[in-house]
PDB file of the backbone (N, CA, C, O) and the ligand in Angstrom, with CONECT records:
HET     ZN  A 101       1
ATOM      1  N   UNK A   1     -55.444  -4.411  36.415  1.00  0.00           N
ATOM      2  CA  UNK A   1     -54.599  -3.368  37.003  1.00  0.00           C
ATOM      3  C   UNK A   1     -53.226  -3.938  37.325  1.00  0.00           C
ATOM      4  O   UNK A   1     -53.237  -4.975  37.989  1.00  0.00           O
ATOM      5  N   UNK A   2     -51.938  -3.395  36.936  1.00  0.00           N
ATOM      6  CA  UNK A   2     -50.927  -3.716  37.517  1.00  0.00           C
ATOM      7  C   UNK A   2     -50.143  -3.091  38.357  1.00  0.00           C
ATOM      8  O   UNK A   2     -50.354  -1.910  38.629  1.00  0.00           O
ATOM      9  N   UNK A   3     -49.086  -3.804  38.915  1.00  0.00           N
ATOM     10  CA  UNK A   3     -48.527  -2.724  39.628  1.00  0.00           C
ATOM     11  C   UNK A   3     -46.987  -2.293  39.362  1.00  0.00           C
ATOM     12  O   UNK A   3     -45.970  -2.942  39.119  1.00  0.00           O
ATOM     13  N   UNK A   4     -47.262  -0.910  39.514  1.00  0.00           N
ATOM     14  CA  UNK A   4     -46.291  -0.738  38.567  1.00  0.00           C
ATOM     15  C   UNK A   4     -44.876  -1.412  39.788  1.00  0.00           C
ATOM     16  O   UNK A   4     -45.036  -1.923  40.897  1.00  0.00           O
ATOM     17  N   UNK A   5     -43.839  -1.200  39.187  1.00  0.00           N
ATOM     18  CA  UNK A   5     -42.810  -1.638  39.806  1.00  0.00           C
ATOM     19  C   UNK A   5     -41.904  -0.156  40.864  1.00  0.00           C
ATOM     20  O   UNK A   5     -42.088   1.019  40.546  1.00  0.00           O
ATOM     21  N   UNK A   6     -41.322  -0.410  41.627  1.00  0.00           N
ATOM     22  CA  UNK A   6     -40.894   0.282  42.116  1.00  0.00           C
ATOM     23  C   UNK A   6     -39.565   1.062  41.546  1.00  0.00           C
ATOM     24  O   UNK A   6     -38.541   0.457  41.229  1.00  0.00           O
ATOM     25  N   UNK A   7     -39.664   1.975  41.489  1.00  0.00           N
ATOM     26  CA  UNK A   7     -38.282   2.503  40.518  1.00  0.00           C
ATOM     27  C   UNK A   7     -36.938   2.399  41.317  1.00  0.00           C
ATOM     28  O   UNK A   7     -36.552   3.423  41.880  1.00  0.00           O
ATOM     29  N   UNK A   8     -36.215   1.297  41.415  1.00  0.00           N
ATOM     30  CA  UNK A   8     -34.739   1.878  41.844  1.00  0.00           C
ATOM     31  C   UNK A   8     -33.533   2.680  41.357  1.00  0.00           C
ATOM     32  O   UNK A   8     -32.941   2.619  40.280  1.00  0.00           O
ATOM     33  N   UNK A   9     -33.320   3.460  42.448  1.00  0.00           N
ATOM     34  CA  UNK A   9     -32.360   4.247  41.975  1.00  0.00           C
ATOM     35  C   UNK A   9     -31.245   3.653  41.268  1.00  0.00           C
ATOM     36  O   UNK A   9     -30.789   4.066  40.201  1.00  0.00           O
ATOM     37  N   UNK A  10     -30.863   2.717  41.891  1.00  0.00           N
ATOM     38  CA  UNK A  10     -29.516   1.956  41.491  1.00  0.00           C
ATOM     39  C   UNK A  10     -29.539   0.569  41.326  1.00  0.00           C
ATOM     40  O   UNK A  10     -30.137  -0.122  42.151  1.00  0.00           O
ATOM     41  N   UNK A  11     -28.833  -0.044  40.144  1.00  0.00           N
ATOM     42  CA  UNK A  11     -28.932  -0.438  39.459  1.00  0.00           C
ATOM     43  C   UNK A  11     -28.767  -1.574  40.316  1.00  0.00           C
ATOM     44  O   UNK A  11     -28.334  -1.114  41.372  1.00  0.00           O
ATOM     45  N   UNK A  12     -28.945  -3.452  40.469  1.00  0.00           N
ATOM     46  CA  UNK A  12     -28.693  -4.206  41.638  1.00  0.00           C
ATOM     47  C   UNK A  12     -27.239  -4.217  41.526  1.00  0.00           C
ATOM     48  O   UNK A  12     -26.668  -3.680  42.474  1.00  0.00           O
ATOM     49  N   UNK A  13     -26.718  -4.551  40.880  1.00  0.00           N
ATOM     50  CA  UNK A  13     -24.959  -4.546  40.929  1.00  0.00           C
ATOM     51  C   UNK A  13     -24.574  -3.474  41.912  1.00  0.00           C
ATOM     52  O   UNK A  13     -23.947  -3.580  42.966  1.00  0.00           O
ATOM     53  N   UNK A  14     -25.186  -2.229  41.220  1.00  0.00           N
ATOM     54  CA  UNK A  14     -24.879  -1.461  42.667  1.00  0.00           C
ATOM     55  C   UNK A  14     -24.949  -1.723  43.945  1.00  0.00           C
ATOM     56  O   UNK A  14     -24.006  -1.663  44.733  1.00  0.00           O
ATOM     57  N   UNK A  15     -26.272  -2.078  44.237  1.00  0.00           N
ATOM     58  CA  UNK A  15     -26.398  -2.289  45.510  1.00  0.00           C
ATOM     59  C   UNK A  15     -25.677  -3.720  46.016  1.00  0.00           C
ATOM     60  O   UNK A  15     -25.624  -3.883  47.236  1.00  0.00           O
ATOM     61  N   UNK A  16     -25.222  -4.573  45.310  1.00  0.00           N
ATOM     62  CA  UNK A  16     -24.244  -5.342  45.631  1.00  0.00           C
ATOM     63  C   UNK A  16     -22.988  -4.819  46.051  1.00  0.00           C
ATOM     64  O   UNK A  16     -22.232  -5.345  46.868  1.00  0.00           O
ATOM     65  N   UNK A  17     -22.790  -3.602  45.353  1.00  0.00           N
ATOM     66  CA  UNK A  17     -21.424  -3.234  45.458  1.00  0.00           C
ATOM     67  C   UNK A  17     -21.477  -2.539  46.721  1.00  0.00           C
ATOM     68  O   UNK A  17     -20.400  -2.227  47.229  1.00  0.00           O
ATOM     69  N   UNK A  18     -22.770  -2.185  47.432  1.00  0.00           N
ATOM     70  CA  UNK A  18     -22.699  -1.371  48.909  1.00  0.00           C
ATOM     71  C   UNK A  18     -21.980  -1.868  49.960  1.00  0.00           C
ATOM     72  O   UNK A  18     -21.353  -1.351  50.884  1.00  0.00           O
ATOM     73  N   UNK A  19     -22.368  -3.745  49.375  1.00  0.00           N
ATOM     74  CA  UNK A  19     -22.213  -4.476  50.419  1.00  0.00           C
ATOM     75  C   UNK A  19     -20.852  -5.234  50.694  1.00  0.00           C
ATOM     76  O   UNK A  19     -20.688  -6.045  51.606  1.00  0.00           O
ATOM     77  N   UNK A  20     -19.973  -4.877  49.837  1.00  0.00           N
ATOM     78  CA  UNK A  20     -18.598  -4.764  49.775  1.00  0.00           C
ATOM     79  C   UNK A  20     -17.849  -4.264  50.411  1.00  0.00           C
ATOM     80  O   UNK A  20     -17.776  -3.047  50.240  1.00  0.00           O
ATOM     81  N   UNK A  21     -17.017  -4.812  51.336  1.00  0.00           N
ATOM     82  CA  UNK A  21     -15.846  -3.853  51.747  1.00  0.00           C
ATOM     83  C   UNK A  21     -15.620  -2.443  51.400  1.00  0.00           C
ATOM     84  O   UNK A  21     -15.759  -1.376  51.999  1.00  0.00           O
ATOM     85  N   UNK A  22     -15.109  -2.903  49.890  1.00  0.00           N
ATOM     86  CA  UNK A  22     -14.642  -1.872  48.667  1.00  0.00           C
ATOM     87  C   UNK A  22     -14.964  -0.338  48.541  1.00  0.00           C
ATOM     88  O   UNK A  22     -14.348   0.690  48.258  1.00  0.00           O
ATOM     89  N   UNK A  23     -16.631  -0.816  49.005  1.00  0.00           N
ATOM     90  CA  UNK A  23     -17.458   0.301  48.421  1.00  0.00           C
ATOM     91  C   UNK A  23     -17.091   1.719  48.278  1.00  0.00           C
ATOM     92  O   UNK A  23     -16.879   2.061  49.442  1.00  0.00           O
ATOM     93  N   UNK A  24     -16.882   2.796  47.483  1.00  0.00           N
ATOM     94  CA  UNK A  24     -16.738   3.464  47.306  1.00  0.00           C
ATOM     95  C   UNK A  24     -17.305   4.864  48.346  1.00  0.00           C
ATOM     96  O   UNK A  24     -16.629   5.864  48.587  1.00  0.00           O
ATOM     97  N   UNK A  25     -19.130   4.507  48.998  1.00  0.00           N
ATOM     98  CA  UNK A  25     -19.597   5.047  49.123  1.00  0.00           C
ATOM     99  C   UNK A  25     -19.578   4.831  51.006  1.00  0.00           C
ATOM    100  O   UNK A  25     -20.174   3.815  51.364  1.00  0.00           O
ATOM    101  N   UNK A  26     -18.988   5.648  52.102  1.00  0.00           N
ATOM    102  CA  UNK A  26     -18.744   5.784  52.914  1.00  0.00           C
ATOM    103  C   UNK A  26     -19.784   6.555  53.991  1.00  0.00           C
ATOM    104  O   UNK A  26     -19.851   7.772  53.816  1.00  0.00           O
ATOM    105  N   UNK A  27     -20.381   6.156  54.783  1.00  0.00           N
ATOM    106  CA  UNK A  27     -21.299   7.410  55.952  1.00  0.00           C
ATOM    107  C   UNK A  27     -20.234   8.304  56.459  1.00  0.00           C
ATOM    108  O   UNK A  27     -19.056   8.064  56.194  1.00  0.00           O
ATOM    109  N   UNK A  28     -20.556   9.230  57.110  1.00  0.00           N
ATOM    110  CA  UNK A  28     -19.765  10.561  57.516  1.00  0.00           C
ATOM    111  C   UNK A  28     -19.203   9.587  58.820  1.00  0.00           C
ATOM    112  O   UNK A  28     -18.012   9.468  59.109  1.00  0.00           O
ATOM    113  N   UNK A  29     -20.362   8.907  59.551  1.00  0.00           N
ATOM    114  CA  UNK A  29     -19.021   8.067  60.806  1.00  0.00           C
ATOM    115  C   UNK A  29     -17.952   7.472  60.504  1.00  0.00           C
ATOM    116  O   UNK A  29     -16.910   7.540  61.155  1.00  0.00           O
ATOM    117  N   UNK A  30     -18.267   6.322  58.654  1.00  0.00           N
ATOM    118  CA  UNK A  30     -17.103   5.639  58.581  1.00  0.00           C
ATOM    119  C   UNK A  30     -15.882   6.398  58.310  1.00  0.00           C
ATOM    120  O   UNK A  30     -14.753   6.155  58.736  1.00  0.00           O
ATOM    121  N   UNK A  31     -16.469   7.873  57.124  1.00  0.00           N
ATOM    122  CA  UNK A  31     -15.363   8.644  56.969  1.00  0.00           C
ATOM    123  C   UNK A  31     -14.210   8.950  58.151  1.00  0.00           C
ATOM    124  O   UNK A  31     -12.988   8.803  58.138  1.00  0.00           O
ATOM    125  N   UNK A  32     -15.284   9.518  59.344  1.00  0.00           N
ATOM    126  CA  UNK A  32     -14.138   9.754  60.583  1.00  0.00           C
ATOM    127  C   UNK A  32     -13.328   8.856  61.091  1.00  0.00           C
ATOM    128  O   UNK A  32     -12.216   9.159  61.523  1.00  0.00           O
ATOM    129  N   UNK A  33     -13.911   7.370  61.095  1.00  0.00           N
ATOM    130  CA  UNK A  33     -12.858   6.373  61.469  1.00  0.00           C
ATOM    131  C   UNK A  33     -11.706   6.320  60.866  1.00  0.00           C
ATOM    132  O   UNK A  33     -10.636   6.099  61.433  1.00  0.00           O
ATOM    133  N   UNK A  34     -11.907   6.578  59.347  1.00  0.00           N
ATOM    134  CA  UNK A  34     -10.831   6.019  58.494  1.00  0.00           C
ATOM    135  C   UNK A  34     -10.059   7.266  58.384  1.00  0.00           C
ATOM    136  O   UNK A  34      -8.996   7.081  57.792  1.00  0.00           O
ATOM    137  N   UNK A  35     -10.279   8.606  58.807  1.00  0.00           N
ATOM    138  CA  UNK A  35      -9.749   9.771  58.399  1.00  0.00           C
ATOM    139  C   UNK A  35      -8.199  10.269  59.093  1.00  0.00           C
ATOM    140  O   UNK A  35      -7.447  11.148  58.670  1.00  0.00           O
ATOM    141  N   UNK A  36      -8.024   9.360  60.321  1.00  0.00           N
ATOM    142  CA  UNK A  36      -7.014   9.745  60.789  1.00  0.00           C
ATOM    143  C   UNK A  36      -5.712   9.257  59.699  1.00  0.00           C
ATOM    144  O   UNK A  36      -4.694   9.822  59.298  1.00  0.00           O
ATOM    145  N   UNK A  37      -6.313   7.953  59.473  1.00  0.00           N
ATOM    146  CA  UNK A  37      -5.388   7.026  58.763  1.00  0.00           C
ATOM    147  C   UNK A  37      -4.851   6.997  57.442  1.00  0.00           C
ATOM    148  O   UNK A  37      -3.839   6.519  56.929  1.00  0.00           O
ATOM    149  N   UNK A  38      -6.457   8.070  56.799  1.00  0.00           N
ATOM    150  CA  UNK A  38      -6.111   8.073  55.433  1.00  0.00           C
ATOM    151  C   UNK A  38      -5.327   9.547  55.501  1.00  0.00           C
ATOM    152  O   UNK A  38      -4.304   9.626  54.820  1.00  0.00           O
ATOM    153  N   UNK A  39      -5.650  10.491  56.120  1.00  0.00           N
ATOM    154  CA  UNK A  39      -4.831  11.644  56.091  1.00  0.00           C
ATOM    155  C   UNK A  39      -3.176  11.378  56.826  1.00  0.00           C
ATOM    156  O   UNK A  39      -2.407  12.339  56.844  1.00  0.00           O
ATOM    157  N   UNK A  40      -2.770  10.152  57.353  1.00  0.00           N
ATOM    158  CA  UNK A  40      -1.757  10.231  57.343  1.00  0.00           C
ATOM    159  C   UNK A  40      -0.388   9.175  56.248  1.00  0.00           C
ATOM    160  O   UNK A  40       0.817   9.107  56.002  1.00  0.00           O
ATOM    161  N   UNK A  41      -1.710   8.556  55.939  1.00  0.00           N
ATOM    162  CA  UNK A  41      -1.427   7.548  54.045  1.00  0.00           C
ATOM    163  C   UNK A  41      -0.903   9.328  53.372  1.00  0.00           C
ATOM    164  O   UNK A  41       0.068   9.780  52.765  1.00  0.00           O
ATOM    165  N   UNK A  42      -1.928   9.756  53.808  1.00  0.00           N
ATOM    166  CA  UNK A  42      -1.511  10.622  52.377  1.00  0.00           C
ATOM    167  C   UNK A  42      -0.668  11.980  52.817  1.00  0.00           C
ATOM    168  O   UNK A  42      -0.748  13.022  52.167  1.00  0.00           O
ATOM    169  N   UNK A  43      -0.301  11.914  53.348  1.00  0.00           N
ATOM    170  CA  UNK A  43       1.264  12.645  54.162  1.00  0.00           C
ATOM    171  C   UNK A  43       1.906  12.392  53.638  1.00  0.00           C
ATOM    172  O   UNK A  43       2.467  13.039  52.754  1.00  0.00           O
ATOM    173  N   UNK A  44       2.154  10.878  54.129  1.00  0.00           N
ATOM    174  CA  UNK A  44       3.215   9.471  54.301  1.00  0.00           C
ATOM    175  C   UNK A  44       3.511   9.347  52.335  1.00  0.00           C
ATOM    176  O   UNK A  44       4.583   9.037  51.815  1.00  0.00           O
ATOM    177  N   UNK A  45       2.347   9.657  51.673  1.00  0.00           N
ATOM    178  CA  UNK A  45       2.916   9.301  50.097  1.00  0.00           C
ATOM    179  C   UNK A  45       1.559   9.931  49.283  1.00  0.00           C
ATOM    180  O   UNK A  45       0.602   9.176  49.116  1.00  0.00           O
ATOM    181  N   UNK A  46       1.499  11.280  48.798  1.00  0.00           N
ATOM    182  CA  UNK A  46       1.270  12.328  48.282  1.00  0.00           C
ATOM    183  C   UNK A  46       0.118  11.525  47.026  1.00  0.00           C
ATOM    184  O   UNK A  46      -1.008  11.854  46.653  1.00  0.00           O
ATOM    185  N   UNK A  47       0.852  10.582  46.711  1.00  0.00           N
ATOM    186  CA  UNK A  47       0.187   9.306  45.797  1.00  0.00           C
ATOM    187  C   UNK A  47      -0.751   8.617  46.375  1.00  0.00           C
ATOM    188  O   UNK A  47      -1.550   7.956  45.712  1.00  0.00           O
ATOM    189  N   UNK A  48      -0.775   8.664  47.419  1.00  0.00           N
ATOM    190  CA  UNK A  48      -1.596   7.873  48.004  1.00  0.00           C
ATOM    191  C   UNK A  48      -3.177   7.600  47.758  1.00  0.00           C
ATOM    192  O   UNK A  48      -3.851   8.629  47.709  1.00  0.00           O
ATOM    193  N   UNK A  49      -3.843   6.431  47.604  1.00  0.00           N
ATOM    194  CA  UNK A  49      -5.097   7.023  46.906  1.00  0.00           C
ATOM    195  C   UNK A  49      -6.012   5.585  47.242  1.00  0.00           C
ATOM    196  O   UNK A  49      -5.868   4.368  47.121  1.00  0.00           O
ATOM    197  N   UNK A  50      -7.059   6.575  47.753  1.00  0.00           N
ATOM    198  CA  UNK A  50      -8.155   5.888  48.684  1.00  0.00           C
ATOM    199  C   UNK A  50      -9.229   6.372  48.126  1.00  0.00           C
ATOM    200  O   UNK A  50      -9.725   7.467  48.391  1.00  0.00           O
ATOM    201  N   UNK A  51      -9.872   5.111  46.866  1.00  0.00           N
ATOM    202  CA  UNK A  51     -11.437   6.078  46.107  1.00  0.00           C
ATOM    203  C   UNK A  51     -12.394   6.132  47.152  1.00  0.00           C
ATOM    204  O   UNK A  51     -13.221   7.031  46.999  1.00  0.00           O
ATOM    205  N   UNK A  52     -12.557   5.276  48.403  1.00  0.00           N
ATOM    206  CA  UNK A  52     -13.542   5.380  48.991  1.00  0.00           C
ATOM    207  C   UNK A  52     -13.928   7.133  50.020  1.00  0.00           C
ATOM    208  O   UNK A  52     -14.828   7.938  50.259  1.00  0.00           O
ATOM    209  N   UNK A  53     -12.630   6.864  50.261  1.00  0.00           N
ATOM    210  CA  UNK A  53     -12.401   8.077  51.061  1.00  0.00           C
ATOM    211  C   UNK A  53     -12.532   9.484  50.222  1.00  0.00           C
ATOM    212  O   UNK A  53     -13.342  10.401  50.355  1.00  0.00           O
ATOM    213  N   UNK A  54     -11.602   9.342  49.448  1.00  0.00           N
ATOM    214  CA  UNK A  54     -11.576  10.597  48.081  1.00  0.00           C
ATOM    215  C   UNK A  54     -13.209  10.754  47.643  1.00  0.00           C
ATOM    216  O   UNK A  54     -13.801  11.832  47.573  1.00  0.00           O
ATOM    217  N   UNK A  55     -13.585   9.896  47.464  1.00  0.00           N
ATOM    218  CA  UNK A  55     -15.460  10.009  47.035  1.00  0.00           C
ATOM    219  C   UNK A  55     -16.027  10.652  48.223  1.00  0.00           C
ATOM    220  O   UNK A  55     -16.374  11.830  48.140  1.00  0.00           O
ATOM    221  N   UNK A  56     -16.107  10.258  48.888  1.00  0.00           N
ATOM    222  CA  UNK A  56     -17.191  10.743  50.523  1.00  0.00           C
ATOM    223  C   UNK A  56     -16.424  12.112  50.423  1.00  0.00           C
ATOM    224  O   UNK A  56     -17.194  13.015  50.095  1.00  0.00           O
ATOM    225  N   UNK A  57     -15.037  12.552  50.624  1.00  0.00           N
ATOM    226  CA  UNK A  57     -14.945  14.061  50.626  1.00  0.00           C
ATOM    227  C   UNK A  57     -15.183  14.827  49.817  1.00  0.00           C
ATOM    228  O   UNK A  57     -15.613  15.943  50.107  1.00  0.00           O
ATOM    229  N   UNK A  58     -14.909  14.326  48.244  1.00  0.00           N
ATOM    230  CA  UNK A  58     -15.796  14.879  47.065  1.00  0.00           C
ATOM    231  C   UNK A  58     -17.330  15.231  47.341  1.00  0.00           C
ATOM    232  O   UNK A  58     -17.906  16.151  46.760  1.00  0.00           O
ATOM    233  N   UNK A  59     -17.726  14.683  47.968  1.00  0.00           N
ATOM    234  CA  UNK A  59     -19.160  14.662  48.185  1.00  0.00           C
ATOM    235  C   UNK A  59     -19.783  15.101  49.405  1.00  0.00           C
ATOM    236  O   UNK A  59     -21.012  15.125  49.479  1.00  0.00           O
ATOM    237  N   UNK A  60     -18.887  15.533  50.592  1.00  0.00           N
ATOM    238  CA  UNK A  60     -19.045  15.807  51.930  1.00  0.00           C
ATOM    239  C   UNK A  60     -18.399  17.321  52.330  1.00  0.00           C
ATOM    240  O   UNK A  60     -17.309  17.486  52.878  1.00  0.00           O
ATOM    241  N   UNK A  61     -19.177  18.199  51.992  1.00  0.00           N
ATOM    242  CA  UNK A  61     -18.190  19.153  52.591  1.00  0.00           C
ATOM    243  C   UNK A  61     -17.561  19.086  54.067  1.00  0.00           C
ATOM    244  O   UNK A  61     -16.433  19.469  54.380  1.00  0.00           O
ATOM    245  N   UNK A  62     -18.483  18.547  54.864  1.00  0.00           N
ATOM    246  CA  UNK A  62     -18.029  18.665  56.392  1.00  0.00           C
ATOM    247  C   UNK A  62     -16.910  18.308  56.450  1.00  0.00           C
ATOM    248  O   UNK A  62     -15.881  18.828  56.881  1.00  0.00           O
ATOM    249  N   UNK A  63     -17.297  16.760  55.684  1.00  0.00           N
ATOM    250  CA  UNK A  63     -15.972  15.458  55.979  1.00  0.00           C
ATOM    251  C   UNK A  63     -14.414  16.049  55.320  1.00  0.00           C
ATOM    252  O   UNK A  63     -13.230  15.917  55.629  1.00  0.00           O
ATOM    253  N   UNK A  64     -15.307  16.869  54.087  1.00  0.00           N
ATOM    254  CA  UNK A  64     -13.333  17.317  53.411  1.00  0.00           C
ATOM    255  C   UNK A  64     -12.488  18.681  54.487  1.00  0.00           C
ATOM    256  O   UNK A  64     -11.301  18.852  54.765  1.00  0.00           O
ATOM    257  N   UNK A  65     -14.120  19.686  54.980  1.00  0.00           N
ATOM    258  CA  UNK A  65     -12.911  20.319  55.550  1.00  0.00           C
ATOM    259  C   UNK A  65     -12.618  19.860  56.916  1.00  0.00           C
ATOM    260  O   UNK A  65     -11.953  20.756  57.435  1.00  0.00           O
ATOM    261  N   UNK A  66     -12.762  19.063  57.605  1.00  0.00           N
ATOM    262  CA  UNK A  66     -12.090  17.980  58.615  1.00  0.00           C
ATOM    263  C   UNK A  66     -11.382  17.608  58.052  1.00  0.00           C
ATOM    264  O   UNK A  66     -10.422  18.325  58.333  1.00  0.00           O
ATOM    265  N   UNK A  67     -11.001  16.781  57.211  1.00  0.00           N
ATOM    266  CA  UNK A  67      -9.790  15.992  56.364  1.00  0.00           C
ATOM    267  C   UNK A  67      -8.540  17.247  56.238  1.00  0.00           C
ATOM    268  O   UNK A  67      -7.337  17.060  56.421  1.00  0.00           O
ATOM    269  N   UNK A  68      -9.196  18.531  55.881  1.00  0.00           N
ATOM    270  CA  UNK A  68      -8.602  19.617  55.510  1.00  0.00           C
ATOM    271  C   UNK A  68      -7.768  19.882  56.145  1.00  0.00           C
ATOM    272  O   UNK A  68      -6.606  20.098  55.799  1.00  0.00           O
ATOM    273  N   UNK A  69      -8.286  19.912  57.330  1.00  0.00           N
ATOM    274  CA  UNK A  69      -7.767  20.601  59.081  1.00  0.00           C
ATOM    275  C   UNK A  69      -6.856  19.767  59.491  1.00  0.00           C
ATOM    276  O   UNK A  69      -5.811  20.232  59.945  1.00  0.00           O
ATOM    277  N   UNK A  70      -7.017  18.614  59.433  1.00  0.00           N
ATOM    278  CA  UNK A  70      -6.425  17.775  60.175  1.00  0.00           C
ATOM    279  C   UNK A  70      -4.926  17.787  59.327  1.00  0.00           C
ATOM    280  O   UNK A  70      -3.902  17.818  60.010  1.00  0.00           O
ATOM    281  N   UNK A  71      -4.821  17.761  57.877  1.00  0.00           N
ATOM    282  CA  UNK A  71      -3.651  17.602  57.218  1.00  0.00           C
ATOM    283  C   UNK A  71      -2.961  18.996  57.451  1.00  0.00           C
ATOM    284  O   UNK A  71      -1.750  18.947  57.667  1.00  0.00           O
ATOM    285  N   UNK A  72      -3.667  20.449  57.434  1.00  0.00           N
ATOM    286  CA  UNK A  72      -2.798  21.083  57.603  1.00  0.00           C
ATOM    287  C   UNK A  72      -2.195  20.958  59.184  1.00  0.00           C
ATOM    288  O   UNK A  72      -1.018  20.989  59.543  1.00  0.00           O
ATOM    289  N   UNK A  73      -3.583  20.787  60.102  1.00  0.00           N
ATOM    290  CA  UNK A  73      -2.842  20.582  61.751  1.00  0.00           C
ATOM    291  C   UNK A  73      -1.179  19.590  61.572  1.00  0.00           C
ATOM    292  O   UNK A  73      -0.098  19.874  62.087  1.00  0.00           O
ATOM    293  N   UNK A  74      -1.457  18.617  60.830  1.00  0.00           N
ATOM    294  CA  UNK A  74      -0.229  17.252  60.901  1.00  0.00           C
ATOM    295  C   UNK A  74       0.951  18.037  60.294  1.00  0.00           C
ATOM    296  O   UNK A  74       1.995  18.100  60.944  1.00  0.00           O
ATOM    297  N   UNK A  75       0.862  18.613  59.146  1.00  0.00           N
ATOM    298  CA  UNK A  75       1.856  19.438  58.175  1.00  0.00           C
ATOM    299  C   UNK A  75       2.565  20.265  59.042  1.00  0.00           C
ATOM    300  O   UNK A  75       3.757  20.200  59.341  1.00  0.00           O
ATOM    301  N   UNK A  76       1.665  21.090  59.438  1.00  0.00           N
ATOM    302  CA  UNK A  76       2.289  22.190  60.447  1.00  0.00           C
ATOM    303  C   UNK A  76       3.201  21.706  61.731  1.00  0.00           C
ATOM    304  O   UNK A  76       4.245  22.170  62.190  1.00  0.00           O
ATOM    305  N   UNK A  77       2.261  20.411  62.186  1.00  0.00           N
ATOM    306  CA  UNK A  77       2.316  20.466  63.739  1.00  0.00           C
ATOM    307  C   UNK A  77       4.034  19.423  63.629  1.00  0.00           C
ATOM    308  O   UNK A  77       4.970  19.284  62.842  1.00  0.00           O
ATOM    309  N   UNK A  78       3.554  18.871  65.090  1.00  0.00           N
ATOM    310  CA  UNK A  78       4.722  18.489  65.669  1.00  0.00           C
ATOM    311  C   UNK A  78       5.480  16.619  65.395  1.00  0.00           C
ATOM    312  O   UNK A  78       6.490  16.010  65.746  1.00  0.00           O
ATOM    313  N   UNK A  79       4.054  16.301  64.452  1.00  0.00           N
ATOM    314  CA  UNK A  79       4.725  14.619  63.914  1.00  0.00           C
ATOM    315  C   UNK A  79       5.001  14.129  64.513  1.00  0.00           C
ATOM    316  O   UNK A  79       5.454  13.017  64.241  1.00  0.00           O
TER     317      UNK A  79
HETATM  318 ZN    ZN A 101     -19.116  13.106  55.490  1.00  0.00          ZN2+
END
């Protein structure tokens, strides 16, 4: 009898890559930390471009329309 192996989702490189700074792939807390900062990167220069961040809101509705709010609040508001 063997056993079978456990199926991972992702590939190990991936999961190396979790453990990276870099990582692409963000929790909804880290999103909020970084959200003040990246929504005002991207005020500050329209170009601005953060895959980690851009991924988690691609993928987060909550997190994008917070991101949402907050850029129109900054746009609108008082700077
Ligand atoms: Zn999120």
């Amino acid at each position: 009898m063997t056993t079978p192996r456990p199926r991972s989702p992702l590939p190990p490189r991936a999961v190396d890559a979790l453990l990276v700074d870099t990582t692409p792939w963000l929790s909804c807390d880290e999103c909020f930390e970084r959200m003040d900062v990246h929504v005002e990167a991207v005020l500050a220069d329209p170009h601005h471009h953060d895959a980690a961040m851009e991924h988690h809101l691609l993928g987060c509705a909550a997190c994008a329309d917070e991101a949402r709010s907050l850029l129109d609040l900054l746009r609108s508001g008082t700077a």
